[in-house]
C-alpha positions in Angstrom: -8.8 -19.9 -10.6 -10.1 -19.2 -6.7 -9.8 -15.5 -8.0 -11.9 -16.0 -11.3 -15.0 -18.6 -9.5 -14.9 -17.2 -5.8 -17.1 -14.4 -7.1 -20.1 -16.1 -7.9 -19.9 -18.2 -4.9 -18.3 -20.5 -2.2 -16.0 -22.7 -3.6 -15.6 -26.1 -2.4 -12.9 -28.3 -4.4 -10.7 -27.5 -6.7 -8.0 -29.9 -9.7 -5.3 -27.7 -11.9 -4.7 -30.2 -14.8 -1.6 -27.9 -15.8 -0.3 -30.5 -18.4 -3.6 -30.0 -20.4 -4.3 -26.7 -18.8 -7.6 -27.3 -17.8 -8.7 -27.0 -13.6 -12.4 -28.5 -12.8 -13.9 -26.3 -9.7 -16.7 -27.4 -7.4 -18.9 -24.5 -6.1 -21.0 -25.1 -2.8 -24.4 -24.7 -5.2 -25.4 -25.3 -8.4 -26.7 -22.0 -8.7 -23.1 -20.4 -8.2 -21.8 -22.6 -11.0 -24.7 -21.6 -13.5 -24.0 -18.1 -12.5 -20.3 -18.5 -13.7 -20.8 -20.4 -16.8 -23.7 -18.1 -18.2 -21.5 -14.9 -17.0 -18.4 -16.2 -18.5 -20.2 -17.6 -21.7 -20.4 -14.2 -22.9 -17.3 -12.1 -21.6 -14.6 -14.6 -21.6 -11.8 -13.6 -18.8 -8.6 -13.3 -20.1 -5.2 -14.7 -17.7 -2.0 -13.7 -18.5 -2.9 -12.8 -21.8 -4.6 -16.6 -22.9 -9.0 -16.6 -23.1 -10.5 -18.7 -20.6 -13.5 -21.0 -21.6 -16.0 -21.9 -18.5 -18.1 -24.4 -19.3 -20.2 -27.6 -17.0 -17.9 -30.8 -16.5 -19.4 -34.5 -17.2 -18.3 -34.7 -13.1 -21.4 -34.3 -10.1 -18.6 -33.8 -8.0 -14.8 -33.7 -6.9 -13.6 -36.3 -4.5 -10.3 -35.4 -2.6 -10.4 -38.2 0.3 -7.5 -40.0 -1.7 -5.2 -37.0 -1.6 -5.2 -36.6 2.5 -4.6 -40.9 2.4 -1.8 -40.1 -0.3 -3.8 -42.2 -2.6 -3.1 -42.6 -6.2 -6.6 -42.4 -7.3 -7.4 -39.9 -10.4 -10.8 -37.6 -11.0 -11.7 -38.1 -14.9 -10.7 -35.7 -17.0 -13.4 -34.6 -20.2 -11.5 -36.5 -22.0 -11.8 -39.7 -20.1 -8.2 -40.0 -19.7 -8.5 -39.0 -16.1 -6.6 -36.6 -13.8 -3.9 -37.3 -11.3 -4.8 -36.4 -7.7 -2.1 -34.8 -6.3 -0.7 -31.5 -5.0 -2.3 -29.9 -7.7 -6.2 -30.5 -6.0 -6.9 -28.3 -3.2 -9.8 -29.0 -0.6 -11.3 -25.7 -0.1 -13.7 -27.3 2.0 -11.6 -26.6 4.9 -11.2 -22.9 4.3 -15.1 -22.5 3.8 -16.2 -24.7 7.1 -16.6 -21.8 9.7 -19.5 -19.6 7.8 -17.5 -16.2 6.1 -18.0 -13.2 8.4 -17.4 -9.5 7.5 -14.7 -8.9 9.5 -11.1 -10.0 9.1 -8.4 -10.6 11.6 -4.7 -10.1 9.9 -1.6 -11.2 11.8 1.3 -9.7 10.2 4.6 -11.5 10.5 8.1 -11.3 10.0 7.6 -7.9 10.1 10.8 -5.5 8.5 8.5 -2.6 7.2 6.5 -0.5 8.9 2.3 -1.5 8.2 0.2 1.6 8.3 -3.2 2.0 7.8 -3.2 3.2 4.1 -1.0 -0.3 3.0 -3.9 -2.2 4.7 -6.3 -0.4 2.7 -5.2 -0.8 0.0 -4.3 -3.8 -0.4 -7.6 -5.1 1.0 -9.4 -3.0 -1.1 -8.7 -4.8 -4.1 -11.6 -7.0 -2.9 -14.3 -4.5 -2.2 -14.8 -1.4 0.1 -12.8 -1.7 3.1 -15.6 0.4 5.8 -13.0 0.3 9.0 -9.5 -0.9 10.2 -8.0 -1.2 14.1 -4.6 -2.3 14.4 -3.1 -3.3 17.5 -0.3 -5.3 19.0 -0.8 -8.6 21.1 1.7 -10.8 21.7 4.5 -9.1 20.2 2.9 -9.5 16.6 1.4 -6.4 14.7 -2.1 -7.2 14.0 -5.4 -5.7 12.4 -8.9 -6.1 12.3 -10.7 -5.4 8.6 -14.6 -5.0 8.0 -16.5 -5.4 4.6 -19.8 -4.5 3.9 -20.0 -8.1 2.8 -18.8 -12.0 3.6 -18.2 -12.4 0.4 -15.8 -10.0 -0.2 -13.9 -10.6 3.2 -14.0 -14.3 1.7 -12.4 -13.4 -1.5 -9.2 -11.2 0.8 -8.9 -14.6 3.4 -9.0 -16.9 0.4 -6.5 -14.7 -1.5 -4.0 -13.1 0.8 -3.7 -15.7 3.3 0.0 -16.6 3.3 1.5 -13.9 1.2 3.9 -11.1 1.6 2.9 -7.5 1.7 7.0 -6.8 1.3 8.9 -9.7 -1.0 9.9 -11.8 1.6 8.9 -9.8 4.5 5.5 -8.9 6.0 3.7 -12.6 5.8 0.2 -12.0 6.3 -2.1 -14.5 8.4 -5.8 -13.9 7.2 -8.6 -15.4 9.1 -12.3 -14.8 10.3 -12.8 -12.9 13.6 -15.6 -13.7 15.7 -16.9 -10.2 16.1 -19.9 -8.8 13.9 -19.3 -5.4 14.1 -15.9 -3.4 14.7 -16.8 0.0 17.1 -14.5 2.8 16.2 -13.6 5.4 18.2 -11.4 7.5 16.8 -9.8 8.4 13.3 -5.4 8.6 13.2 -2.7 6.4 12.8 -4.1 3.3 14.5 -8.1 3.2 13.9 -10.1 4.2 10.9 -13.9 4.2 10.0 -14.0 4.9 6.2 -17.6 5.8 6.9 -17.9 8.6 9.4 -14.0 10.4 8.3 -15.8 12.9 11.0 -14.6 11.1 14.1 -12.1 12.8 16.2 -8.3 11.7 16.0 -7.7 11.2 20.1 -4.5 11.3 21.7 -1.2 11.8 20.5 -2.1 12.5 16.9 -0.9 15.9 15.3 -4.0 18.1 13.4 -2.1 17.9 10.6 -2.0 14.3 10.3 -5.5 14.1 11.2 -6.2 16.5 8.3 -4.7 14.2 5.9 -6.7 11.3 7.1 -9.7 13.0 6.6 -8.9 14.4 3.4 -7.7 10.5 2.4 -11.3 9.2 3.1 -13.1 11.7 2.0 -11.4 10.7 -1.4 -11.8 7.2 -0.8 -15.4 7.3 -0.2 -15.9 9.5 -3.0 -13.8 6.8 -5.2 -16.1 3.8 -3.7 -19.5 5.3 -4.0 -18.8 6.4 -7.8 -17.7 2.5 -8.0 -20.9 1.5 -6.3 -22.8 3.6 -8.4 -21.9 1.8 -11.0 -21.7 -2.0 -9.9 -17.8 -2.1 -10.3 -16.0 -4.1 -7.9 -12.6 -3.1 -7.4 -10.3 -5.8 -10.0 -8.6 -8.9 -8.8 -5.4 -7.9 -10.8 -2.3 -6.8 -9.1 -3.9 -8.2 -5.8 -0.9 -7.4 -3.7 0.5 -3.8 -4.6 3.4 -4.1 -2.5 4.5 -7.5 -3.5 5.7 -7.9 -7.0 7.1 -11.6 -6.3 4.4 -12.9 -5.4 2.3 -15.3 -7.7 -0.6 -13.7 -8.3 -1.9 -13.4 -11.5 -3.5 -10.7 -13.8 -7.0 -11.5 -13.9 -8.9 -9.1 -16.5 -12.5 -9.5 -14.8 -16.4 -8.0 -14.7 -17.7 -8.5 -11.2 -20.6 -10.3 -11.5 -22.9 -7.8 -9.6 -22.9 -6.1 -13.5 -25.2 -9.1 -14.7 -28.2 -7.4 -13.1 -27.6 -4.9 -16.5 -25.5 -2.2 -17.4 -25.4 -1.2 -20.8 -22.3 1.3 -20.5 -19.5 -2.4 -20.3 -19.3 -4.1 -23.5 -16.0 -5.2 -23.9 -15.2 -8.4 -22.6 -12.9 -9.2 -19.4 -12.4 -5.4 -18.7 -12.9 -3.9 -15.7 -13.2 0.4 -15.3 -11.7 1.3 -12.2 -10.1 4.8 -10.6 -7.8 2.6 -8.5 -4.1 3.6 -9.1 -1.9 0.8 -10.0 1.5 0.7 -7.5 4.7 2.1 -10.1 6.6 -0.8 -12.0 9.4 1.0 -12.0 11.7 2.7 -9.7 11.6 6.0 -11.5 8.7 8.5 -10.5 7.8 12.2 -12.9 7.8 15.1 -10.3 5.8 17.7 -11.9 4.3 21.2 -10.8 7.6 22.3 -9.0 8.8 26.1 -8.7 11.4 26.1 -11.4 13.3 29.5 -9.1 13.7 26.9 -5.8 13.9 23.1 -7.1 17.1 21.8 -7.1 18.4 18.1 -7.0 19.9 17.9 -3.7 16.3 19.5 -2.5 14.3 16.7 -4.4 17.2 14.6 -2.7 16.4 15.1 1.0 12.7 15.4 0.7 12.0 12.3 -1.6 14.7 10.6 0.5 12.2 10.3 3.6 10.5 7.7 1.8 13.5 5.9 0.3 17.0 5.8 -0.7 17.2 8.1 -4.0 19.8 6.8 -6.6 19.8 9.6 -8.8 17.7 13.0 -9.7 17.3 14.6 -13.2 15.5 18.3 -13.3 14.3 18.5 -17.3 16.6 21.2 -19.2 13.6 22.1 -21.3 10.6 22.0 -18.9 12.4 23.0 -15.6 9.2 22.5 -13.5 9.4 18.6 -13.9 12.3 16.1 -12.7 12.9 12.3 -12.5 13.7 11.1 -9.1 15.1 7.1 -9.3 14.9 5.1 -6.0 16.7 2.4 -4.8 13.9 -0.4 -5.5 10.2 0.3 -6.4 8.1 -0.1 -2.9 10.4 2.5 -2.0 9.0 4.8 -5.3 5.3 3.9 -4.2 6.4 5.0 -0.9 7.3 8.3 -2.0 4.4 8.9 -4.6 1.6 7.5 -1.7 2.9 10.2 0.5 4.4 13.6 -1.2 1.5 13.2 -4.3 -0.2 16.4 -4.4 2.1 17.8 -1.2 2.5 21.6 -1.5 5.7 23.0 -2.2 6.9 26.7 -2.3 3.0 27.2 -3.2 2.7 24.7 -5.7 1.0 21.7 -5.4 3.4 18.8 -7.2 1.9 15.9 -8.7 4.2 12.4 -8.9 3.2 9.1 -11.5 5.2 6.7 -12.1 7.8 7.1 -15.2 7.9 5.3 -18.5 11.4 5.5 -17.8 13.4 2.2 -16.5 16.5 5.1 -15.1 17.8 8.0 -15.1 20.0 8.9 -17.7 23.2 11.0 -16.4 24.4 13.6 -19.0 27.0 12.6 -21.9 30.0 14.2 -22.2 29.9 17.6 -23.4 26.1 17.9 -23.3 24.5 20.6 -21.5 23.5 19.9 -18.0 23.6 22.9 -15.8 23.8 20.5 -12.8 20.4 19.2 -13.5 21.4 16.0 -13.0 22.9 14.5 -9.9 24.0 10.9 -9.0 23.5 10.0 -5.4 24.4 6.2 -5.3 27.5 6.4 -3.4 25.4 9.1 -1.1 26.1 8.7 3.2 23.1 10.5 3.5 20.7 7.2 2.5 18.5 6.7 5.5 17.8 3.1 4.4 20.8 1.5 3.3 20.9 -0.6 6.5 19.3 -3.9 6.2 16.2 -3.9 8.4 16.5 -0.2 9.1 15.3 1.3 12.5 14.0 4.3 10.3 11.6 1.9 8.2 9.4 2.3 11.4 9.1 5.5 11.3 8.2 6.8 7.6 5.1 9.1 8.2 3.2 11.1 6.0 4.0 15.2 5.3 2.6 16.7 8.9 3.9 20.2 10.7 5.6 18.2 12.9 9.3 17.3 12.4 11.1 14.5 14.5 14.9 16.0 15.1 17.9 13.9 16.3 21.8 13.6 16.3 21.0 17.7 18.3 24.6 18.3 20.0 24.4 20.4 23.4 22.3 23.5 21.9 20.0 25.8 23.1 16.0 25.7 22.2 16.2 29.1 20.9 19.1 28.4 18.8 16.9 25.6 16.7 13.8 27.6 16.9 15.9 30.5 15.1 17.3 28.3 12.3 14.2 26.7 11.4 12.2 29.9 11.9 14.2 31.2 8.9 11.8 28.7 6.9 8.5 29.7 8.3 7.1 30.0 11.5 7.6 27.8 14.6 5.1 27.6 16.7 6.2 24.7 19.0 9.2 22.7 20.5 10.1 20.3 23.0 13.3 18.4 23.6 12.5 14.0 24.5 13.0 14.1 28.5 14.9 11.1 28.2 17.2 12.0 25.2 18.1 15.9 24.6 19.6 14.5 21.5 16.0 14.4 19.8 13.1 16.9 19.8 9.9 17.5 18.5 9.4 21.1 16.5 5.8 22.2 15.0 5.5 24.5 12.2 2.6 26.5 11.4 2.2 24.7 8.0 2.7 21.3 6.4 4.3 23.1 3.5 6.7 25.2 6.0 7.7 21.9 7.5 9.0 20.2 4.3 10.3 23.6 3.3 12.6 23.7 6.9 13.2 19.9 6.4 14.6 20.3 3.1 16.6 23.1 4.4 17.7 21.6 7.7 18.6 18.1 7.2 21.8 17.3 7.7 22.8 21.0 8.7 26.4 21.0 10.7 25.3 22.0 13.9 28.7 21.3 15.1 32.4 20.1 14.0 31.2 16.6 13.4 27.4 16.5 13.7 24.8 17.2 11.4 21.6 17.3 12.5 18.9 14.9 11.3 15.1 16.1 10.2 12.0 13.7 9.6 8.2 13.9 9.7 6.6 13.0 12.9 3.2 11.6 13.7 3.4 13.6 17.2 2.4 17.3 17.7 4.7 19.2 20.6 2.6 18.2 23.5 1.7 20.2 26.5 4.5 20.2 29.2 4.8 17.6 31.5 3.3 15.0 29.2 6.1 12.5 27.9 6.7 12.2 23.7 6.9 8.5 22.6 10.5 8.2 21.7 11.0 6.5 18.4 14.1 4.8 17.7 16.6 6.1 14.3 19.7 4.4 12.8 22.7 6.8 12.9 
């Protein structure tokens, strides 16, 4: 119900009536409730499938002093026999005191997944155009500052995400108002964004490629939110968290009401137009667009397998340029699909959606399969079948840069040989404190995904196998020291 009012206005008090199904909401001015009822009056919102009817109460207003004295008092209901006051009424007034600012501060707790910029983005951008993001780290917490264009959209996020998980029982966000006006970004990577100047340089300790994906990411977005903007759309409150399916949110179907100023083009009540993609239901993603001559399951394997624990992988018999990859659970699909969507691969660019299949099917008896289709549940290569995983803190996008570990006592030029069998290598450096890790730099982002497909797990000696991911680092110049991440096994 916060969801459905909280566009039109402040809202101040708030009775679910669940028995009758009816809620009374009190907005902070009478304009904000005429604004709902003559908006609502003629495109009915629709939750979880039932029409919603707005209409004025017979009440002037909502009094919730009994339910902090544990009172037994009731508010009338419209049909006089009265409401119960009890968990059910919520005080908003408390949440609306300090006047809504455009800028967010998010303390994210609990923390057993990784939080980049792009989940922050997204899920804040359910509730308008997200313009910048800086994320930092004070007192051991992971924590991130969000600016709107508007207080009322930073409102609706507070009022919204406040509490929940970004991960299903992981990731608890704390959403308040931060006292600054204005957030002064400096540079564009992996820590800082400004949505609206994707021009800015990346800084330090940033590879070019990764920077090239950022920019190519806003650009994108800002296309996406001008064309919204164009047309008065605000993003939908549906699906509010993407990465939480638990969580109790439901599916509102809703106009924003900046459409009430006139557009003839939306005429069908409690739908919303939007280009926003909707996170997979399902753990199965459709690879598409691949080189039918190179793509085999074990290669699908290892390079979807950055993202997430593949289960199985099915390469169509008919249309060998297509293949279902299954993950283990579905944030790890929308991992996978967020990051390799659109990647280029042996000079193809492959395109990923989610399936309309609930798994993959393996191969009756007797039916031809040409080892299409492999089953990789039992696998040892999984990267996260480790609860709380070291290696969930360190999933990166594509980039030329690849993170190597598990190296046995080997030369540079041996490495730089095998991997320059897949393209060319153009940089190298072992960690000073670990020669067991390095840093290598192809010349392309395709080259690198190539050489990690090839080089993952490759038997360097008797009993080790070498372990390849993308890293957010480029190969430095000498004598600077490489962050050193931390991998399971």
């Amino acid at each position: 119900m916060i969801q459905l009012c909280l566009p039109f206005g402040s809202i101040s008090n708030l009775v679910l009536a669940k028995k009758r199904n009816q809620a009374l909401v009190e907005m902070a001015d009478i304009s904000y409730a005429q604004a709902a009822v003559n908006f609502y009056g003629q495109k009915a919102p629709i939750i979880r499938g039932h029409v919603i009817y707005v209409q004025f109460s017979n009440h002037d207003q909502l009094v919730t002093d009994a339910v902090a004295s544990g009172s037994s008092s009731t508010a009338g209901g419209e049909d006089g026999q009265g409401v119960p006051l009890s968990a059910s009424m919520l005080n908003l007034t408390d949440a609306t005191t300090d006047e809504p600012r455009t800028v967010l501060r998010v303390i994210v707790e609990n923390v057993v997944y990784a939080v980049s910029l792009d989940t922050l983005k997204q899920i804040f951008s359910r509730f308008g155009t997200v313009l910048k993001i800086v994320t930092f780290s004070k007192n051991g917490s992971f924590q991130a500052l969000i600016q709107f264009p508007d207080a009322l959209m930073a409102q609706a996020a507070k009022m919204a995400l406040n509490g929940q998980n970004i991960y299903s029982g992981c990731n608890s966000m704390r959403v308040d108002y931060s006292k600054l006006p204005d957030l002064n970004v400096r540079f564009n990577n992996d820590k800082s964004y400004d949505y609206t100047n994707p021009l800015l340089p990346p800084g330090d300790g940033m590879s070019p490629a990764l920077d090239h994906h950022h920019q190519s990411l806003a650009a994108a977005q800002n296309a996406m939110s001008q064309a919204m903007l164009s047309a008065k759309i605000m993003q939908p409150y549906s699906q509010i968290l993407a990465y939480a399916p638990t969580a109790s949110v439901p599916k509102v179907q809703i106009i924003h009401p900046s459409v009430l100023s006139g557009s003839s083009t939306l005429t069908t009540p409690g739908i919303i137009f939007t280009t926003a993609a909707a996170p997979p239901t399902t753990t199965v993603l459709l690879v598409s667009n691949l080189c039918e001559e190179k793509v085999t399951p074990d290669a699908l394997f290892t390079l979807f397998g950055v993202y997430g624990d593949v289960v199985r992988v099915k390469i169509m018999f008919n249309k060998q340029d297509s293949a279902l990859v299954q993950f283990a659970d579905t944030i790890q699909a929308h991992t996978a699909m967020m990051n390799l969507d659109k990647l280029k691969l042996w000079g193809k660019l492959i395109k990923i959606t989610p399936s309309k299949h609930v798994n993959v099917q393996m191969p009756k008896e007797g039916q031809p399969d040409a080892g299409l289709t492999k089953d990789y549940t039992n696998s040892p290569l999984h990267r996260f079948k480790k609860p709380h995983s070291k290696n969930y803190n360190n999933i990166f996008p594509p980039s030329t840069t690849l993170h190597l570990s598990n190296i046995p006592s080997t030369s540079k030029e041996k490495l730089v040989e095998l991997f320059g069998k897949h393209g060319s290598v153009i940089g190298f450096k072992f960690f000073q404190k670990d020669c067991k890790m390095a840093l290598l730099q192809m010349s392309s982002v395709e080259e690198a995904a190539i050489a990690l497909i090839a080089m993952h797990n490759y038997q360097l000696a008797e009993t080790c196998h070498l372990r390849v991911s993308f890293s957010k680092s480029s190969v430095i110049p000498q004598g600077q020291e490489v962050e050193q991440p931390t991998y399971d096994g």
